[in-house]
C-alpha positions in Angstrom: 5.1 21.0 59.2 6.2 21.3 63.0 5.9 24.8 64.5 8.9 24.3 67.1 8.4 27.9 69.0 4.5 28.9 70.2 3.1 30.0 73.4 -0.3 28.2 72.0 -1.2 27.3 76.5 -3.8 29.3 77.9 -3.0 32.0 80.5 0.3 30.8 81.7 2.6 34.1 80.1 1.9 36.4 77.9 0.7 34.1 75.3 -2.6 33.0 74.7 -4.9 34.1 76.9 -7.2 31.8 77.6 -8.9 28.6 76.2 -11.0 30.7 73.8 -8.2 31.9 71.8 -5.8 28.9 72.1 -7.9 27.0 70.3 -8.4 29.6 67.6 -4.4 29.9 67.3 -4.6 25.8 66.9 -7.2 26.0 64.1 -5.2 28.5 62.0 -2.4 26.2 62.4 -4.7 23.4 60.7 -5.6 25.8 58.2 -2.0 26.7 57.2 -0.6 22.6 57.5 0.8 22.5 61.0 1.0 18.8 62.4 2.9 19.7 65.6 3.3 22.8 67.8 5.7 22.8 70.6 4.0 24.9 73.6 6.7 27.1 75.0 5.7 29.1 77.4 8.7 31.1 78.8 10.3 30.1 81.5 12.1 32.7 83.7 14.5 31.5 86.7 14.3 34.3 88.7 10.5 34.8 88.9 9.3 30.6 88.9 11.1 26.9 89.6 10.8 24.4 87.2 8.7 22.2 89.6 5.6 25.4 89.5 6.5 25.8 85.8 5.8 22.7 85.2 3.0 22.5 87.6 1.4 25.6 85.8 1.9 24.5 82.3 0.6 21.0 82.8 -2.9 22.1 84.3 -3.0 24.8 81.2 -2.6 21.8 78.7 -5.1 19.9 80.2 -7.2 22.7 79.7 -6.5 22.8 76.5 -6.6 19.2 76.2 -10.0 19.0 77.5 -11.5 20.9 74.3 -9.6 19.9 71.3 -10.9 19.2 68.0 -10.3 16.8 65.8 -7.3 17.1 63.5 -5.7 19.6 65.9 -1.9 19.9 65.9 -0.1 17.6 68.1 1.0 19.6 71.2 4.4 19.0 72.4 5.1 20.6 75.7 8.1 22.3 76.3 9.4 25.4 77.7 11.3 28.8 76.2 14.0 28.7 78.9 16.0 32.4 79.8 19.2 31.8 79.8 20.6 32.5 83.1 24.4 31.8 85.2 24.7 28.6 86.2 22.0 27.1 83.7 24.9 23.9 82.6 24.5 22.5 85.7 21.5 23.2 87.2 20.1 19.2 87.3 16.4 20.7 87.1 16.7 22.2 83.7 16.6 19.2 81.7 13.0 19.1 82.7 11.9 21.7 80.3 13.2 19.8 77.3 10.5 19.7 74.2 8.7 16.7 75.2 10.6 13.2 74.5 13.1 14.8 73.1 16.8 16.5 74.3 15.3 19.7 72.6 15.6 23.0 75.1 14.6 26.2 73.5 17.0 28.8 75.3 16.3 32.5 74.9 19.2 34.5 75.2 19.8 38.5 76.2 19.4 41.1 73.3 22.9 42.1 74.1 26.6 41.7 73.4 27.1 37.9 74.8 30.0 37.6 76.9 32.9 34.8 76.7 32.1 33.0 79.7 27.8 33.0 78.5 29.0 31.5 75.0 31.1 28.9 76.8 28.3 27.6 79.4 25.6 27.4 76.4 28.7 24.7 74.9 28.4 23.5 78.4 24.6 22.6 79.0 24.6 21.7 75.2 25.2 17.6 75.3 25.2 17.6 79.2 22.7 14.9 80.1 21.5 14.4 77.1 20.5 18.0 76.2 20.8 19.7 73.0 20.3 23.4 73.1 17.9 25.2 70.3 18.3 29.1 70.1 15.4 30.4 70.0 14.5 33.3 67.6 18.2 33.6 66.2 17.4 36.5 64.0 16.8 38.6 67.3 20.5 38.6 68.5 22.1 38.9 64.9 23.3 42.1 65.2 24.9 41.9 68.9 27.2 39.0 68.1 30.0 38.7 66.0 30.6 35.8 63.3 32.7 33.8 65.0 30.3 33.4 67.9 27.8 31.6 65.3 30.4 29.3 63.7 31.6 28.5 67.5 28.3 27.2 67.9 27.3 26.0 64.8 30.2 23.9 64.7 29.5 22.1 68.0 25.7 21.5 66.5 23.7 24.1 68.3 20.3 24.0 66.6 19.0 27.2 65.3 15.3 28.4 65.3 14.1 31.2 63.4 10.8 32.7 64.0 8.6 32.7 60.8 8.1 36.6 60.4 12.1 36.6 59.4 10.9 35.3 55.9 7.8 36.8 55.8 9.3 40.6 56.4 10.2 42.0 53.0 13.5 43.9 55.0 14.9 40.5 56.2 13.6 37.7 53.7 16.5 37.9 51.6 18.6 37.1 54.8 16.5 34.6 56.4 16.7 32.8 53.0 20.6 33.3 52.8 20.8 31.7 55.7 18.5 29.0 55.6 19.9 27.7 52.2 23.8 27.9 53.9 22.9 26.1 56.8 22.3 28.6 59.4 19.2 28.2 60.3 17.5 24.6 61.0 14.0 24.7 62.0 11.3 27.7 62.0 8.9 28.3 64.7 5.8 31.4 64.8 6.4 32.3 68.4 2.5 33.2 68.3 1.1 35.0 71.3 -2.2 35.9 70.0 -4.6 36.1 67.2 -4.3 39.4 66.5 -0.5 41.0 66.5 1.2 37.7 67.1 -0.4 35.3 65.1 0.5 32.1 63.4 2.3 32.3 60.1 4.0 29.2 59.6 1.8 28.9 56.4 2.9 32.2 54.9 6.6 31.3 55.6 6.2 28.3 53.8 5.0 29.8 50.7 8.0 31.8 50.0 10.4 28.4 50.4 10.6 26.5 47.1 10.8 22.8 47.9 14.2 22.4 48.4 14.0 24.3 51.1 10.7 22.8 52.2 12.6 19.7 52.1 15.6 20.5 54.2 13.4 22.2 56.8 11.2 18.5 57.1 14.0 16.5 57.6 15.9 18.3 60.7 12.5 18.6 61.8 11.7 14.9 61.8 15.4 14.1 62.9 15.0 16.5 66.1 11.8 15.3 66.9 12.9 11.9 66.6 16.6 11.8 68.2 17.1 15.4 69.1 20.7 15.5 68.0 21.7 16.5 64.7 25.0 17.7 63.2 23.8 20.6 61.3 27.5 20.9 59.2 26.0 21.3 55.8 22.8 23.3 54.4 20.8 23.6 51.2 22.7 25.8 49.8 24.1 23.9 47.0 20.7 22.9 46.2 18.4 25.5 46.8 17.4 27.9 44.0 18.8 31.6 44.2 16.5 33.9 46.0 
């Protein structure tokens, strides 16, 4: 199971705040069958530049690093990139990819996206080897309209979901709709903390029956290993009703 959304570093956002608790967010990962976590801390252009960010979030791993246990997740670094104007050709962007791969977890506005916005993420997706991940899709549902998602769906945007979208009785009906049709690719906990904002991959993955579990493992070891994926066809057909 690959957690592809975390802010697991200490001290770098508003994640984890220091050693102390990453490691505790790392052992309840263990606990609940997490093999990889991407570390995404978020990445804001107007407040940092990739070459501090990465300065930052490097000496925060090897913090980490330093005090690992045995059996603990694989940490892959990455970043949770704000979207901003301009990001498709920026050349220092493509530094915050998810480690080896062309992964970059893009967090968009809450808002009504505009035209032009929709057209630059097409941009920056397969520029340079990048392929753009949305991160927490279920967060802009209700600002964009349904051709906006089969825009990008069709030109193999990957979408992440945070966990607590299944494990929420209001939305778990939806989540699971659009896992099974396709919709949504790979889940992430986006866990800050061990309290509030804690890891739940494990509880996610108990309402999925295996088809689901299935599908989920192999974008995930696709994306990991290549990074591209046409995402034209779900589990729909396959998975069990909710």
């Amino acid at each position: 199971m690959i957690d592809f959304h975390s802010h697991v570093l200490p001290g770098i956002d508003d994640g984890s705040r220091d050693t102390d608790e990453s490691l505790k967010l790392l052992k309840m990962c263990s606990e609940q069958g997490v093999t990889k976590i991407a570390a995404t801390p978020h990445f804001y252009p107007n407040d940092d530049t990739p070459e501090r960010f990465l300065r930052r979030r490097n000496e925060a791993a090897l913090r980490l690093k330093e005090r690992l246990f045995d059996g603990a997740p694989e940490i892959i670094l990455g970043a949770e990139v704000y979207y901003f104007s301009g990001i498709s050709t920026n050349e220092s962007v493509g530094q915050l990819r998810l480690g080896n791969t062309g992964i970059l977890l893009l967090e968009m506005p809450f808002a009504k996206w505009s035209p032009s916005m929709v057209s630059e993420i097409l941009d920056l997706h397969g520029r340079n080897g990048i392929t753009v991940m949305m991160a927490h899709i279920e967060r802009y549902l209700g600002f964009q309209s349904a051709d906006v998602w089969d825009l990008l769906l069709k030109h193999g945007v990957v979408m992440q979901s945070n966990a607590g979208f299944f494990t929420d009785w209001r939305t778990k009906r939806r989540a699971l709709k659009m896992l099974r049709s396709g919709r949504i690719h790979v889940l992430g906990s986006d866990c800050h903390n061990t309290k509030d904002r804690t890891e739940n991959m494990g509880k996610a993955y108990e309402i999925l029956n295996g088809r689901d579990r299935e599908y989920l493992k192999d974008n995930e070891e696709y994306i990991i290993r290549i990074g591209v994926k046409e995402h034209a066809s779900g589990s729909a057909e396959a998975a069990d009703s909710p």
